[in-house]
GUPARO-412970 format. One line per 8 residues: number of its first residue (from 1); their letters; for each residue z, x, y of N, C-alpha, C. Coordinates in steps of 0.001 Angstrom, whole numbers. Each point is the difference from the previous one (the first is absolute). Last residue first. Example, Ala and Ser with C-alpha at 12.3 -4.5 7.8 and 13.67 -1.06 7.14 Angstrom:
BEGIN
2> sa> 7080/12850/-2250/60/820/1190/730/-770/1090 | -70/290/-5720/0/-890/1190/0/900/1200
! end
This chain:
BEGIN
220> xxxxxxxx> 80818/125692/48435/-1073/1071/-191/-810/-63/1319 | 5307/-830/-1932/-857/-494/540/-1285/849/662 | 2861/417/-4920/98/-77/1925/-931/-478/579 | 1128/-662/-4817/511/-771/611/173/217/1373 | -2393/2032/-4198/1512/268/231/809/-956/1338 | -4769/-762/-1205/977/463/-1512/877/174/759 | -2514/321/4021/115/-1370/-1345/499/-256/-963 | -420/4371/1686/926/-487/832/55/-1790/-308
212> xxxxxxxx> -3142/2591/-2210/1650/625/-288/697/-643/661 | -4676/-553/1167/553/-663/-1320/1402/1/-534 | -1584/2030/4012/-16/-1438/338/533/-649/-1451 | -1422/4657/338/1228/-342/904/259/-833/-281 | -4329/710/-1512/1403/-61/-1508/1482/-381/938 | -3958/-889/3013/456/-902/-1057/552/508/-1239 | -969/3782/3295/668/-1621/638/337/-907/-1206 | -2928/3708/-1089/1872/58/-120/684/-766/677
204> xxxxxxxx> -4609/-1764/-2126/303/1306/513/1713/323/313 | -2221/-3500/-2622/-1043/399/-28/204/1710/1245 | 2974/-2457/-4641/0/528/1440/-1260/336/834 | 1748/-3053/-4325/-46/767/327/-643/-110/1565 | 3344/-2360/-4283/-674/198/1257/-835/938/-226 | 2245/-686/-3593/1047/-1239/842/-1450/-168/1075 | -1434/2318/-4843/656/-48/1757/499/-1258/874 | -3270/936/-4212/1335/-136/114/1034/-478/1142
196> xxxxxxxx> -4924/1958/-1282/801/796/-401/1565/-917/-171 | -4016/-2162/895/-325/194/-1092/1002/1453/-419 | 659/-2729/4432/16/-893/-1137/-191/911/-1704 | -696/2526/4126/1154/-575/-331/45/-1026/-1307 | -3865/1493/1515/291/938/-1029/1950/-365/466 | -3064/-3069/1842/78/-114/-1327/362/1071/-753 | 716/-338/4651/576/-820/-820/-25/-238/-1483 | -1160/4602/2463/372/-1193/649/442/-968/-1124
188> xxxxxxxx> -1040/5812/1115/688/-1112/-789/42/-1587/588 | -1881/4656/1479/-792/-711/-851/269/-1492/-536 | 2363/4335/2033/-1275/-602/759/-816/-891/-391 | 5722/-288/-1304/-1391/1229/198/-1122/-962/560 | 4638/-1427/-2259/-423/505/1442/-1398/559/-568 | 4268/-3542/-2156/-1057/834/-37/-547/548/1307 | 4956/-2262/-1684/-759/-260/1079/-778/1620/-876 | 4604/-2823/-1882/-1078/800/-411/-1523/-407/1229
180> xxxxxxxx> 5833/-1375/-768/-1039/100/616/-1358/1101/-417 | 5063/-1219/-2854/-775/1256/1425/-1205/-1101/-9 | 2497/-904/-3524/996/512/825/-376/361/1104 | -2607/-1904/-3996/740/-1007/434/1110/797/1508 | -2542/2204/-3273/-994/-562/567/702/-689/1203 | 1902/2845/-4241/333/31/1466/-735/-385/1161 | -835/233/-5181/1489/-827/929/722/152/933 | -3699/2910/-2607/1600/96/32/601/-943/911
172> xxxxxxxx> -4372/-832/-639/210/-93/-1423/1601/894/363 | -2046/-982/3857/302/-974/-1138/274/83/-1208 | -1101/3095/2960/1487/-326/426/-37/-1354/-701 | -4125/1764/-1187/988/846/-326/1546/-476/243 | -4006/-1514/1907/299/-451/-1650/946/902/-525 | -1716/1960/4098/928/-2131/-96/75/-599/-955 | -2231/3890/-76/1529/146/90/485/-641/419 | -4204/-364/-1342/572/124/-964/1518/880/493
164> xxxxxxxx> -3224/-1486/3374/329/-1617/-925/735/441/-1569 | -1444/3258/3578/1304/-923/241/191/-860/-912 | -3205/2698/-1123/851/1085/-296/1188/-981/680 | -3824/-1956/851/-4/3/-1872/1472/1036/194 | -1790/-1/3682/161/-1282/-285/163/-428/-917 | -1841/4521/1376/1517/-820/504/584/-952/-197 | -4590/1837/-436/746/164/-1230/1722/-194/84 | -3055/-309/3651/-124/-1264/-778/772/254/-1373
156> xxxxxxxx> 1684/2672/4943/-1413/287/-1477/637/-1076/-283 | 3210/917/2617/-953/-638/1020/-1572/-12/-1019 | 5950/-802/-227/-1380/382/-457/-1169/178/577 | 6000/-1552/-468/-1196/459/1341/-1380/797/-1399 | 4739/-3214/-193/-375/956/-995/-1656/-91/1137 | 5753/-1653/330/-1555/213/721/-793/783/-757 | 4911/-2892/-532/-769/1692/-538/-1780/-658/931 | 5449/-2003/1482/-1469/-45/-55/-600/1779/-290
148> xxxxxxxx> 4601/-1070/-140/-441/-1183/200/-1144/-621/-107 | 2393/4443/-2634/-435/-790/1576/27/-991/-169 | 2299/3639/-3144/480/-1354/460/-930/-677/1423 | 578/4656/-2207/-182/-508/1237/-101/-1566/238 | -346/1775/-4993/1175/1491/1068/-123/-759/1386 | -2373/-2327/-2722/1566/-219/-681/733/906/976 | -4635/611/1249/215/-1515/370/1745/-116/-845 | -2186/3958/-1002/-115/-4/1488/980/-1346/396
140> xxxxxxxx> -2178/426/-4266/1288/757/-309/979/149/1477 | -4124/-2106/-952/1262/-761/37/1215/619/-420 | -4157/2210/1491/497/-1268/1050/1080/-644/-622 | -2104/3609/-2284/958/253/925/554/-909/851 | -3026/-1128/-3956/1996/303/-291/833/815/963 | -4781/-544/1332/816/-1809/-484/881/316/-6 | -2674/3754/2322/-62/-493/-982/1134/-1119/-460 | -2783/2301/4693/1433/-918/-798/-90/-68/-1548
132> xxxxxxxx> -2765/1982/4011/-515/358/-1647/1491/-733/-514 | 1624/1329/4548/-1768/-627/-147/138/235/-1299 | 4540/-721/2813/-1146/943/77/-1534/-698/-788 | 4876/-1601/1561/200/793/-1620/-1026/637/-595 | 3216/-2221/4444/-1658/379/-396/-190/640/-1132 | 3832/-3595/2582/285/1463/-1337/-1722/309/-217 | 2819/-2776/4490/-1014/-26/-700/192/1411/-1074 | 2632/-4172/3259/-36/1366/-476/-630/320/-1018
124> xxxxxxxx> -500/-2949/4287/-205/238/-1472/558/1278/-429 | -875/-1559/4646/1052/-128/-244/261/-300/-1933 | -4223/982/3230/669/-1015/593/994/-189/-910 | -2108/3843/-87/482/-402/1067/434/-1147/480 | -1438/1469/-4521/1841/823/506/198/-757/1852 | -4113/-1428/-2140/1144/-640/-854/1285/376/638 | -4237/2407/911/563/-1333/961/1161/-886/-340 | -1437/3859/-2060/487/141/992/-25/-1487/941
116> xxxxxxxx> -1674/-149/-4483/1718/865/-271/624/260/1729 | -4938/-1353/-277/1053/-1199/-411/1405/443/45 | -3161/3066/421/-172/-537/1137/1010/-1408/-276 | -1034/3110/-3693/769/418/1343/497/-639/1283 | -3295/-1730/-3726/1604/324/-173/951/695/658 | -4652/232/794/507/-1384/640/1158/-585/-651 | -1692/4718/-1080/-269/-560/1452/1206/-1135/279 | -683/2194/-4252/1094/-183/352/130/-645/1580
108> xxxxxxxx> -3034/662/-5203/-188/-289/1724/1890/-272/110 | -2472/1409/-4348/848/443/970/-123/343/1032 | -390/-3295/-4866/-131/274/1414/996/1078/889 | 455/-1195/-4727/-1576/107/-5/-514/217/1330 | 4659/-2217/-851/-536/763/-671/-1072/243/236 | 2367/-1855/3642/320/-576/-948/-895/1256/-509 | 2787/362/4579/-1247/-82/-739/-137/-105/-1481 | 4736/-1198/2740/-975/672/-533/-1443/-766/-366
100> xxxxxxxx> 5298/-1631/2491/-1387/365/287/-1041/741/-1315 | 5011/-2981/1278/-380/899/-1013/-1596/-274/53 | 4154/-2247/3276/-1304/288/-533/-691/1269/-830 | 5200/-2890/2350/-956/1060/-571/-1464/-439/-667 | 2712/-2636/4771/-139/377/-2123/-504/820/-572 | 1116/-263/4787/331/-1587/-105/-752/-117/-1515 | 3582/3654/2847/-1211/-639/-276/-354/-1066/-398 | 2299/1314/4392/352/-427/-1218/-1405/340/-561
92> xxxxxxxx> -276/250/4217/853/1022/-170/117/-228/-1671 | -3845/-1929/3613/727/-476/-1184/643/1088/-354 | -2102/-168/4779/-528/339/-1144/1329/-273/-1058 | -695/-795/4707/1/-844/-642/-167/292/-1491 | -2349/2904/3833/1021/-758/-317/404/-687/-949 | -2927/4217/-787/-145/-784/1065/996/-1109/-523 | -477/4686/-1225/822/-600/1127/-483/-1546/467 | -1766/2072/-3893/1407/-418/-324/647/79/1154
84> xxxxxxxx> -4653/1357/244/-129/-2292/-792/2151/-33/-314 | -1269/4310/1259/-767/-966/1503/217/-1249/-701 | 918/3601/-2972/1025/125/622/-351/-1261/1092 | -3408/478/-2874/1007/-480/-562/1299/-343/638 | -4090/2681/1233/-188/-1291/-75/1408/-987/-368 | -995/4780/-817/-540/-174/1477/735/-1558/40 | -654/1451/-4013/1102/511/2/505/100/1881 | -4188/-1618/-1862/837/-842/-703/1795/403/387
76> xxxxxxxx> -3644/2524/155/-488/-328/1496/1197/-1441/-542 | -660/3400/-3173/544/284/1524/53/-1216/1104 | -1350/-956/-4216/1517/628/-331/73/592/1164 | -4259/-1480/-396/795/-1247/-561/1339/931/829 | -2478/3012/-1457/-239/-361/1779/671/-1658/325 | 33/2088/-4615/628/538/1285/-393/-231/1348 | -2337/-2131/-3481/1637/-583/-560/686/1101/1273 | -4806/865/-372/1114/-1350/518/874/132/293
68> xxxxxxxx> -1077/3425/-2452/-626/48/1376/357/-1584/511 | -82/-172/-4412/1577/1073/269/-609/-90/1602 | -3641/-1680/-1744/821/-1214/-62/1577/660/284 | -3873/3131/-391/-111/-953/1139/1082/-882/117 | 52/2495/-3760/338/998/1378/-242/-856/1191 | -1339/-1915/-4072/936/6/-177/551/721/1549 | -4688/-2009/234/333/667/-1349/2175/-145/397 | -5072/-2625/2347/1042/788/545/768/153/-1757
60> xxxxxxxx> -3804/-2098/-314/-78/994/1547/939/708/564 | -489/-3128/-3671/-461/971/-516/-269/1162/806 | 1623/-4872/-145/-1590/153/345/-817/1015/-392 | 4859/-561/637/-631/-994/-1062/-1309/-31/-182 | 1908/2117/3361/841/649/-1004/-645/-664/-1452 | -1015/-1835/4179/-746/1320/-361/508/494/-821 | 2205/-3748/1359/-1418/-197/-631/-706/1325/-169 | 4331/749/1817/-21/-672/-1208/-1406/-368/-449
52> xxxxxxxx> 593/1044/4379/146/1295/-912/158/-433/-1753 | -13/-3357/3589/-1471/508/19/28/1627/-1007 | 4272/-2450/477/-1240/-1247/-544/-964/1081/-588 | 2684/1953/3734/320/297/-1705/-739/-935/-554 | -408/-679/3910/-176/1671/-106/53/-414/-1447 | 1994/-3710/1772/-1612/234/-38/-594/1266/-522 | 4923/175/630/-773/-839/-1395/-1208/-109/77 | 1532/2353/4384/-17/522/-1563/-221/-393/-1081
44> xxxxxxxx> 417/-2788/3506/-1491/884/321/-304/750/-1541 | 4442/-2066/771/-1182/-1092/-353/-1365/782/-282 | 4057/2029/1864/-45/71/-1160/-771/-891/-855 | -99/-14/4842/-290/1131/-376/64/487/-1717 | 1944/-3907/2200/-2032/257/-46/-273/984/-474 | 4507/-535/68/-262/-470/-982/-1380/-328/188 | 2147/2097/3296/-218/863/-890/-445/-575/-1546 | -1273/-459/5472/566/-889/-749/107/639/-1479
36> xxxxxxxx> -842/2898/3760/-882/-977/-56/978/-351/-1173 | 865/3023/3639/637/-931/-330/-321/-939/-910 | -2064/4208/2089/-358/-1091/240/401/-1387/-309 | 1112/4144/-1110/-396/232/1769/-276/-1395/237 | 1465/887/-4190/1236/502/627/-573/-96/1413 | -3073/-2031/-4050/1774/-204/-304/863/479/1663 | -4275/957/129/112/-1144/91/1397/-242/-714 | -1298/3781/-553/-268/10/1598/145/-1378/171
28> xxxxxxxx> 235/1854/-4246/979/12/482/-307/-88/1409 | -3310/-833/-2644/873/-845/-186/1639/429/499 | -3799/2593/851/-345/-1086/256/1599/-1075/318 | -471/4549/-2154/263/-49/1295/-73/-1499/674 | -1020/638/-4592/1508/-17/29/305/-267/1640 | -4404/248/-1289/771/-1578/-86/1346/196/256 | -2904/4040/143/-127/-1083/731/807/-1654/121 | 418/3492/-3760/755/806/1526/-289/-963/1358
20> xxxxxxxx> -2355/-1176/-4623/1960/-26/378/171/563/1263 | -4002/-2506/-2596/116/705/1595/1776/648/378 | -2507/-2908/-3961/925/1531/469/-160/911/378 | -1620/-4717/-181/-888/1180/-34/625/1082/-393 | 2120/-3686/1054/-871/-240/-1509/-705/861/-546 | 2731/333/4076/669/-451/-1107/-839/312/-1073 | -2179/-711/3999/616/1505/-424/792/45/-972 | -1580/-4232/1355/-1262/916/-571/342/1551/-497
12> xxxxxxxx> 3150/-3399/2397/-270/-50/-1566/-1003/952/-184 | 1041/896/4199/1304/506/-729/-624/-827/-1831 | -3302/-1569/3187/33/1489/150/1492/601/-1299 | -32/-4582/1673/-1005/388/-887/-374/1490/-96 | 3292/-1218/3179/488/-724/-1676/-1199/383/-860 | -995/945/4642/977/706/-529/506/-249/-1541 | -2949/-3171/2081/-487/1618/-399/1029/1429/-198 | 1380/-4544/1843/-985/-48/-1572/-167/1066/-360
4> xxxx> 1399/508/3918/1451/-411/-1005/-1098/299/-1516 | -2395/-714/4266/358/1648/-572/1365/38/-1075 | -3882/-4135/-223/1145/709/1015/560/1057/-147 | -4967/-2381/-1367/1246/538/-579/796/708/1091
! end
């Protein structure tokens, strides 16, 4: 293992660990001394987070752990952001709205975070509408904001039942047909697409990038 490696692996372990004061220093030493590529750096963090999620689920890590994230997420995110919007060539226009929230029963916001910010950076304008969603807020959300694409993020199995009855939902108000509908979380693949609904889903924030920009016609 190369000292890179071990740098990357070290900053996840601290992440997961909350190691805050260590990771924060970490990850800002490689964002600003060390130039290191800022969308790796926001990669490392989803790994981080993955691994904080199974413990959360596992029974190892409780509520205070998962807020403890979500801020070190939020600093080192706030590090990161300004570095991925100088780099050239970057899309001025946007290129469609997206309406984000955690669906009912879940309140993971990790890797809903991590999507909402990659979304804004590559040129989405994004509405986050937070965790524990309940239905008649999404489509009360979705008439008021008009997106293009609702994203409904989960990372618990009891997630999948709570999407598949608010995708039955924009069906039963006739509004199935107007927007794009993409799933996320640590868990989700084809068949809990198929059995919630979903146009798609995302296995990390590259491919929701990739999906939006497919739907809406940029080039991904």
């Amino acid at each position: 293992m190369n000292d890179t490696t071990e740098r990357e692996q070290q900053l996840v372990d601290w992440l997961a660990d909350m190691n805050e004061d260590d990771a924060l220093s970490l990850a800002r030493q490689m964002l600003l001394e060390d130039e290191k590529d800022p969308l790796r750096v926001m990669e490392l963090c989803r790994m981080a987070m993955d691994i904080v999620g199974k413990r959360f689920e596992e029974g190892e890590y409780f509520l205070p752990e998962l807020v403890l994230a979500g801020e070190m997420l939020e600093s080192i995110g706030a590090i990161a952001k300004p570095l991925i919007k100088q780099v050239p060539g970057e899309v001025a226009k946007k290129l469609g709205r997206v309406l984000i929230g955690t669906v009912h029963g879940d309140l993971h916001d990790i890797g809903k975070n991590i999507v909402s910010f990659m979304l804004d950076i590559n040129g989405f304008d994004v509405k986050d509408i937070g965790i524990d969603v309940p239905v008649k807020t999404f489509i009360q959300e979705i008439k008021d904001y008009q997106p293009d694409v609702v994203a409904l993020s989960g990372f618990l199995t009891l997630a999948f039942e709570s999407m598949k009855e608010t995708i039955a939902s924009f069906e039963h108000e006739d509004m199935r047909g107007k927007f794009k509908i993409m799933i996320g979380g640590g868990q989700i693949d084809e068949t809990v697409r198929a059995y919630t609904g979903a146009d798609a889903y995302g296995r990390n924030a590259v491919e929701a990038v990739n999906l939006c920009k497919n739907w809406l016609g940029a080039a991904a």
